[in-house]
N, C-alpha and C positions, 0 to 999 in steps of 0.2 A: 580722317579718323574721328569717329562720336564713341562715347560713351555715357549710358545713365544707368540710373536704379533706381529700385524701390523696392516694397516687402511685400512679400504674401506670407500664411500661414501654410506649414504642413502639419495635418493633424495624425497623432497616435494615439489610439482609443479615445478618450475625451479630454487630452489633456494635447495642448498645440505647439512646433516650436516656429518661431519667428523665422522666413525663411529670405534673405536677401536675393530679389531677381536684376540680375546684372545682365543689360545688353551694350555689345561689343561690332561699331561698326569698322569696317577695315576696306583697302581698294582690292578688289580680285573678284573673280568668276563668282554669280549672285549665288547665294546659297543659306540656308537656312539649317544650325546645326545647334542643338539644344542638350546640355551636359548637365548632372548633380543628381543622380539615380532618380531619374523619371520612370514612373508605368508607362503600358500601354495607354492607356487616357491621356495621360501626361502628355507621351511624345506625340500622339495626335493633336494637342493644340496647334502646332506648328500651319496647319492648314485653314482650323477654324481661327487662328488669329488673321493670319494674313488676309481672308475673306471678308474677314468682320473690318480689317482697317479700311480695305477700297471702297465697302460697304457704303463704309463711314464717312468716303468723301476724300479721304488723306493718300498723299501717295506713300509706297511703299518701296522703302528701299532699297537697288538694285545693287547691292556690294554684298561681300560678307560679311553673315550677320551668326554669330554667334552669344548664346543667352545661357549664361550659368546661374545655377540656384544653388545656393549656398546656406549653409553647411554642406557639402556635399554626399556627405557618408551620413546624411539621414533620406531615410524612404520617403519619397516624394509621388505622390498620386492623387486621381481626380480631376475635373475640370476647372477647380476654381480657381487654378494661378493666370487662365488665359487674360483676364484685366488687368492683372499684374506685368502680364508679358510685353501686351500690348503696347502699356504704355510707357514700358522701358524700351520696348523699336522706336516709338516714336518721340520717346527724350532722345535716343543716341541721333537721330536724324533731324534732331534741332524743330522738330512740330510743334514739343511741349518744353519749356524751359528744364532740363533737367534737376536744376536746387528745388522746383516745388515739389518735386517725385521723391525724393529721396525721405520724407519723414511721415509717407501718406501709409497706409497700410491697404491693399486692395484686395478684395475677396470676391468673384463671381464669374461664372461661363459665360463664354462669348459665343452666339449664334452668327449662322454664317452674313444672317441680314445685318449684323452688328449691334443687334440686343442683349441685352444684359441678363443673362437667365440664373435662377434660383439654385443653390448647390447646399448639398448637406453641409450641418456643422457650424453655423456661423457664430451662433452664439458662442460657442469656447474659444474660434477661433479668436475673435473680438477682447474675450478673457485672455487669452495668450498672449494677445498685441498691447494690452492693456500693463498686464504683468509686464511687460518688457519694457515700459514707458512712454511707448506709443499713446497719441491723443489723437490725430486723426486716421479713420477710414473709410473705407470707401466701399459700398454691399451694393445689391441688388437693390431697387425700389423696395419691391415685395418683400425684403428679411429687413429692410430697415426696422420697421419696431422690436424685430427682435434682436439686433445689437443694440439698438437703444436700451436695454435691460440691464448695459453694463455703464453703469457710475462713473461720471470723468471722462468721458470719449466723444469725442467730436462726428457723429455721425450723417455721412453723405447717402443718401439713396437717389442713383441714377437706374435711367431706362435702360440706354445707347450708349454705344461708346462717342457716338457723334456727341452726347449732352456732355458726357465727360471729361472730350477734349475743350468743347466752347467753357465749361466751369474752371478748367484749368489754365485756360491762353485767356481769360476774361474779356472772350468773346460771347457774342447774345448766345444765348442758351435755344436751339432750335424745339419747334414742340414736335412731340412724340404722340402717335394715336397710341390711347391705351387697351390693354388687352382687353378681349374679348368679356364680356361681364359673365360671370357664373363657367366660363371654361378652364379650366388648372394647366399649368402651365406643365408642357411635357414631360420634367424629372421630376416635378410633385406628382405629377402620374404615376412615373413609371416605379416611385414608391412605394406603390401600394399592390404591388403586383404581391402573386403568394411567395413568402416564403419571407417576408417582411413581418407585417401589420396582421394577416390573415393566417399566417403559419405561429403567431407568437399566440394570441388570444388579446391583444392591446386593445385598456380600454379604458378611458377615463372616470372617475368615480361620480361625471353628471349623468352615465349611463343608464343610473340606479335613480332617476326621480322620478317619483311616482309609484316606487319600492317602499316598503316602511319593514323593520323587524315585528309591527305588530302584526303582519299577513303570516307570519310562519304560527301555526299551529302547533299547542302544547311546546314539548322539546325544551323541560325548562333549563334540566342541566345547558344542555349543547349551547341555549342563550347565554347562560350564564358564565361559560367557556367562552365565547366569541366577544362578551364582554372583559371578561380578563385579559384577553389575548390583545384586545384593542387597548389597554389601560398600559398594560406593562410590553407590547410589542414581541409576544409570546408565540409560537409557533402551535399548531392546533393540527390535532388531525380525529379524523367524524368517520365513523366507521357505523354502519347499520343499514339496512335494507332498500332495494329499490322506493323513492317516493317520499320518502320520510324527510326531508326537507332540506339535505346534506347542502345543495347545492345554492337553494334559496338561503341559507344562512351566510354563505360566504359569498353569494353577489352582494350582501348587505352589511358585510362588513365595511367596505373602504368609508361609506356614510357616515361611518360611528366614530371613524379615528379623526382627529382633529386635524383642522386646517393645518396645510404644508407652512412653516416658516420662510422669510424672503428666501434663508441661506439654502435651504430643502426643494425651491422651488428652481433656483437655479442648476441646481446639481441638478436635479429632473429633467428638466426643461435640455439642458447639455448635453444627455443620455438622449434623450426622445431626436434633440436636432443633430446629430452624428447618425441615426439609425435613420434619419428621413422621418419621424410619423408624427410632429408638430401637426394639427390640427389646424385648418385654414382661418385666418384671422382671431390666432389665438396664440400668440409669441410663447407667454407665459404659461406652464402649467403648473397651479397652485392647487390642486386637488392630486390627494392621491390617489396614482396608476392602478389599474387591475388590472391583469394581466392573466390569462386561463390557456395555457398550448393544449391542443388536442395531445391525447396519450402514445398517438406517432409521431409527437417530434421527436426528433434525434440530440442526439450528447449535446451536439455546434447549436441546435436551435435553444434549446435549454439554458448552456451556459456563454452561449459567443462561439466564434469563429467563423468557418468560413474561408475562400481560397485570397489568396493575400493575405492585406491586412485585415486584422481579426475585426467583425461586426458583432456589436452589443448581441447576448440572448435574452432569453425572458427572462433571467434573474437581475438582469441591469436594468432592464423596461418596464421590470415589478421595484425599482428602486425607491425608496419610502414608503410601496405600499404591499398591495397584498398579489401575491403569487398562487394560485389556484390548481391544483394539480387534481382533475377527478378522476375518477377509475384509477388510481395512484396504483394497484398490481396491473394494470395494464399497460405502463413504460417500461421500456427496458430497463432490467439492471445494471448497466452501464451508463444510461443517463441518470437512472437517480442518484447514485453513488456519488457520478461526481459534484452532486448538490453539497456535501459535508464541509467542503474546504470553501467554499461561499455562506453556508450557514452558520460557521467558527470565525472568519474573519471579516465579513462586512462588504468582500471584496473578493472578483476572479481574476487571475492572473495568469494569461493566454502566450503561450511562447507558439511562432510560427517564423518560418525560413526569413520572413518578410519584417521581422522584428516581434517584438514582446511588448504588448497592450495590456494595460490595469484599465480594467471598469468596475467603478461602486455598483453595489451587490447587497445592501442591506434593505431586505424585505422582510416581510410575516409571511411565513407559507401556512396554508391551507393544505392537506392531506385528508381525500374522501375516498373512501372504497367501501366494498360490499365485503359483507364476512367471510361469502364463501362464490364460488360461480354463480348458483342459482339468486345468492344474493337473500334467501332467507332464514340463514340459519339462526337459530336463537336458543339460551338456557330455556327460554321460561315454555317454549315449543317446541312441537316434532313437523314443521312444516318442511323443513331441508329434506331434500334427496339427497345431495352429495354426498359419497362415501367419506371415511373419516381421513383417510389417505391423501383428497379431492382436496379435503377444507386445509386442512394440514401443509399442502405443497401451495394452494393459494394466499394463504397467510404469510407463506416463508419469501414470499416475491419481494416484503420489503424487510431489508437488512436488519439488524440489530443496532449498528452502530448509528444509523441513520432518524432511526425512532428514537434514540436513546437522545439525539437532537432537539426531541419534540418536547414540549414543555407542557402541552396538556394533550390529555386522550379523552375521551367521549364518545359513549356508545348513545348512537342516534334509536332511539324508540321506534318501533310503527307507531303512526298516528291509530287515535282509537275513534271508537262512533262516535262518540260524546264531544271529544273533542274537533272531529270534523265537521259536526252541524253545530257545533257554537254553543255548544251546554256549559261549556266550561269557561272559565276567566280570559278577557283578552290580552296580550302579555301588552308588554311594554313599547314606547315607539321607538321607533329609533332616536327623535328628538332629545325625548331622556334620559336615554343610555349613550348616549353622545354628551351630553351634559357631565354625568356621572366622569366618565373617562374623560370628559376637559380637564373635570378638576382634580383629578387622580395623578394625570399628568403633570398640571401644576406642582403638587405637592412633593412628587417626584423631583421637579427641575429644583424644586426650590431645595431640597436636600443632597443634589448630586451639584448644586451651584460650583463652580471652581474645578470640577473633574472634568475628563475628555468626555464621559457617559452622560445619554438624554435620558434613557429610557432603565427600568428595573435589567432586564433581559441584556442588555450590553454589560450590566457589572460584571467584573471576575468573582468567580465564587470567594477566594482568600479577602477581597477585600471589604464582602460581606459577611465574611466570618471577625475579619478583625478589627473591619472601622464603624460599621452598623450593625449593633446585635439585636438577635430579636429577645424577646421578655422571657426572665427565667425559668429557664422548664419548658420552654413552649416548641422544641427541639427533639424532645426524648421521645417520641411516636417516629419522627423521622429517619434519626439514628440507629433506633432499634431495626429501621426497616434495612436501612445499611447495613447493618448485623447478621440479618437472616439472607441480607443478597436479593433482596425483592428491590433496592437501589443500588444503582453505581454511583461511585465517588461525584461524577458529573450530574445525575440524575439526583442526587442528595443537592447542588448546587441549584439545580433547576428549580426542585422543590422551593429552595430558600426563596431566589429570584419572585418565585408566583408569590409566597407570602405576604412578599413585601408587598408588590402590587394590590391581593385581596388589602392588605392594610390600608392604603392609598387610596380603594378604592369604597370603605366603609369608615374613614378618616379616623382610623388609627397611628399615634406617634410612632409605633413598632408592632410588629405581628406578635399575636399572643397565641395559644393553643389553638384556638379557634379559626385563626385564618391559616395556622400550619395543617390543620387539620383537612380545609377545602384544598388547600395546595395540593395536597396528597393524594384525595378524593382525583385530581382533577387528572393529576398524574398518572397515576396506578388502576382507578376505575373502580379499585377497591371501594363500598360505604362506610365511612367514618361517624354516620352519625351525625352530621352537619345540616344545614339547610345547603341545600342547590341554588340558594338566590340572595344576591348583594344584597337587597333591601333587608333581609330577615337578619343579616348578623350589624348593620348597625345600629 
C-alpha cells in the first residue's frame, strides 16, 4: 500500500482554491478511479496521465489506484490538475519520494507524449497558492514568467514530465527539443477561436499607435468629453451621424488614460489569463484593455457565462479600460440592461448550476449611436427621412435607467468643409491630453488618499455632498435642474462627480460655478454658456 500528495489549484472566476491531490495505492484488480467533482476534462485525465507517465519512461502502477481531490464539494474542472495527478501516482508508487510533493504546488496539462502544455489561469492560480502559503510551484515552461509576476514564490518551469521527475529524484535533467519557433501551442490556439478574443472585440491599448486625438477633425465638445471621461473615469455616450468621428474618438481613448498601476495590472492580467487571451510573450498587461463586441453579441458574451462554469464577458476583458459599444440601439435590450448592475457596483455576479463566479467589472463604457436609422437627423437640418414615429421608437432602444448611468452625453457634429480641408485649428494630441488627465488624476488620488475610491466617478454621491463641498453657490443651476426634473437624484450626483473632475482637471481646490456649469453642459447637452475646452476655463 503507497500513498502521496500534493496540490493543484481549482479555479472559480478569477479567484482559486487550493486543492489537495491525493493518490491512494492498494493490492487488487489494476484500476484507475478518480473522485472530488471532476468534469468531463477532468475525468479524462486519467488517460492522458497514464500515457504521459510511460511516455516519460516510468512504469505505471498495476494495483488500485485511486486519486481524490479535495475539498471535495468544490467544482473541479480543466486539464491543469493532470501534473498534479501525475505526480501523486508516482509518489504513491515510490518513483518520487512523497515528503518532496506534499508542499510543491503543480499547475499544467499533460500531452500524451509526456509534455508539459499551457492551460488557462495560471497567473491567479499561482495568487491562490500563494495566499494560502505555498512558496513553491511548479507551471509550464511557457507560463513561467507569468507566475513569476507573483512576489515570494519559488517558480519552476518544466517541458516534460520526464524533466520533472529527474528535478525531483535529483537525477540529471534530460534535454528536451524545444518547440517549433513561431508555432503556438495547441490550447493557445484553440483560444482564439470565435467566440473568445474575436466575439468580445479584445484589444490592447498598443493597438492605437500611430493614432493620435489630433487626426479627429473639429468635434471640440465630444474631445473635451473624452477628456473628462478619461480624467475622472466617467462613462460617455456620442450620439450623431454616420462619419463624424464617433468611433475614432473612442479607439483613442485607452491612449489618454494613464498607465495601469502594478495592483491594476495584475487584476487585468488575471481576467485576461482565466479567459486565455494573454498575448504571446507578454505575461503582463500594463496598458489598458479595449474592448469593442460587435452589436450581436448576446447577454453571456457581454457580461460572462457560458455552459459550466461561467467565462469572463466583455465587461471583465474591458476591466480598467474602456468598453465600446457602437451602433449601441443595435443590441439587444436584454443585453444592455443587464450592463446597470456591473456599471453600479464595479463587479458581475454569475450564479450557474455549476457554482457562482464574481469577476471585476470596472470599466469606462463608450455608448455611440446614430440619432435616428438613416442616422441624419438633426435640429439645425431637414436632411432625415424618417418619420417622427421611426426616430422616436429608435431613440427608445436605450432605457432610461441605463443613460441615467451615463455621466456625460454629447452630440457628435457633422464635420464641416473647413474643417475637413484643414482651414481650421488642429486640436490637441493625444500626448497633451494624457498629461492633463495624469495630473487631474493625481490630484484626485491625492484628495481621496485613505478612502477605498481612485477615481471621482467611484465616490458615493452622500459623501460628496458631506465630506468634499463644492464653493458657495456653485450648486444652485444644478438643483434647480432637480427641481424642474430635467435631473434625478443620481444624475444630480453624476453632475457633482464630473465637476469635481472639470476641477481636477483646470487645477481647481473645488468646483466653482463654472466647472458645475460644463458638468451640466456635458450631462444634459443643454448650452450653459461655458467654453467646450479645458484649456479656456483655466
Amino acid at each position: 500500500m503507497g500513498f502521496a500528495r500534493t496540490c493543484s489549484v481549482a479555479l472559480v472566476g478569477v479567484e482559486g482554491v487550493v486543492v489537495e491531490v491525493q493518490a491512494d495505492l492498494e493490492p487488487g484488480v489494476a484500476a484507475f478511479t478518480l473522485v472530488g467533482l471532476p468534469d468531463k476534462s477532468l475525468s479524462e485525465s486519467r488517460d492522458r496521465v497514464r500515457a504521459a507517465v510511460v511516455n516519460s519512461g516510468a512504469v505505471w502502477p498495476q494495483k488500485k489506484l485511486t486519486v481524490g481531490l479535495s475539498p471535495a464539494s468544490v467544482p473541479k474542472g480543466g486539464s491543469g490538475f493532470d501534473l498534479a495527478v501525475a505526480c501523486a501516482v508516482l509518489g504513491a508508487a515510490e518513483r518520487i519520494d512523497p515528503r518532496v510533493l506534499s508542499d510543491i504546488v503543480m499547475i499544467g496539462e499533460l500531452g500524451l507524449d509526456g509534455r508539459v502544455r499551457p492551460v488557462r489561469g495560471v497567473l491567479p492560480a499561482v495568487l491562490a497558492a500563494a495566499d494560502a502559503g505555498y512558496e513553491q510551484v511548479v507551471v509550464p515552461e511557457c507560463a513561467a514568467a507569468e507566475a513569476s509576476l507573483v512576489p515570494g514564490i519559488s517558480v519552476l518551469g518544466v517541458r516534460s514530465l520526464g524533466q520533472l521527475i529527474a528535478v525531483l529524484t535529483d537525477e540529471p535533467v534530460p534535454e528536451e527539443d524545444p518547440d517549433d519557433a513561431g508555432r503556438p501551442h495547441t490550447l493557445t490556439a484553440g483560444l482564439r477561436m470565435p467566440g473568445t478574443a474575436a466575439a468580445t472585440g479584445i484589444h490592447g491599448a498598443q493597438h492605437d499607435h500611430g493614432h493620435d486625438l489630433a487626426d479627429v477633425v473639429g468635434q471640440r465638445s465630444a474631445r473635451t468629453a473624452v477628456e473628462v471621461a478619461a480624467a475622472g473615469g466617467h462613462h460617455l455616450f456620442l450620439e450623431g451621424p454616420p462619419g463624424a468621428g464617433k468611433t475614432m474618438l473612442a479607439e483613442r481613448l485607452p491612449a489618454v488614460l494613464p498607465p495601469l498601476t502594478r495592483g491594476e495590472s495584475l487584476e487585468v492580467t488575471a481576467v485576461h489569463s482565466v479567459a486565455g487571451l494573454l498575448p504571446p510573450g507578454k505575461p503582463l498587461v500594463d496598458v489598458a484593455p479595449y474592448c469593442a463586441p460587435h452589436h450581436s453579441a448576446t447577454m453571456q458574451a457581454l457580461v460572462g457565462g457560458g455552459q459550466g462554469i461561467a467565462r469572463p464577458g466583455a465587461v471583465s476583458l474591458a476591466h480598467r479600460g474602456v468598453l465600446f459599444l457602437d451602433e449601441t440601439p443595435e443590441f439587444s435590450g436584454q443585453a444592455l440592461d443587464a450592463l446597470r448592475q456591473p456599471l453600479e457596483a464595479g463587479h458581475v455576479v454569475i450564479a450557474r448550476s455549476a457554482g457562482v463566479v464574481r469577476f471585476p467589472a470596472r470599466f469606462l463604457m463608450v455608448l455611440a449611436a446614430n440619432p435616428c436609422p438613416c442616422g441624419r437627423f438633426s435640429q439645425r437640418d431637414d436632411l432625415c427621412d424618417c418619420p417622427p414615429s421611426a426616430i422616436r421608437r429608435y431613440q427608445a432602444r436605450l432605457s432610461g435607467p441605463l443613460l441615467d448611468r451615463v455621466d456625460l452625453r454629447v452630440e457628435v457634429d457633422r464635420v464641416t468643409r473647413s474643417e475637413l480641408t484643414g482651414r481650421g485649428a488642429r486640436g490637441e494630441s493625444t500626448e497633451t491630453v494624457a498629461g492633463r488627465v495624469q495630473a487631474a488624476r493625481e490630484r484626485a488620488a491625492a484628495r481621496l488618499a485613505g478612502t477605498p475610491w481612485r477615481t471621482n466617478s467611484e465616490v458615493p454621491g452622500r459623501e460628496l455632498r458631506s465630506r468634499w463641498h463644492a464653493s458657495p453657490g456653485a450648486l444652485d443651476e444644478a438643483e434647480r435642474s432637480l427641481e424642474r426634473g430635467v435631473l434625478s437624484a443620481r444624475g444630480l450626483d453624476r453632475v457633482l462627480r464630473v465637476a469635481w473632475t472639470v476641477a481636477d482637471l483646470v487645477g481647481h481646490a473645488r468646483p466653482d460655478a463654472t466647472d458645475v456649469a460644463l458638468a451640466l453642459q456635458l450631462r444634459t447637452g443643454v448650452p450653459r454658456g461655458v467654453p467646450m475646452a479645458i484649456g479656456a476655463l483655466s
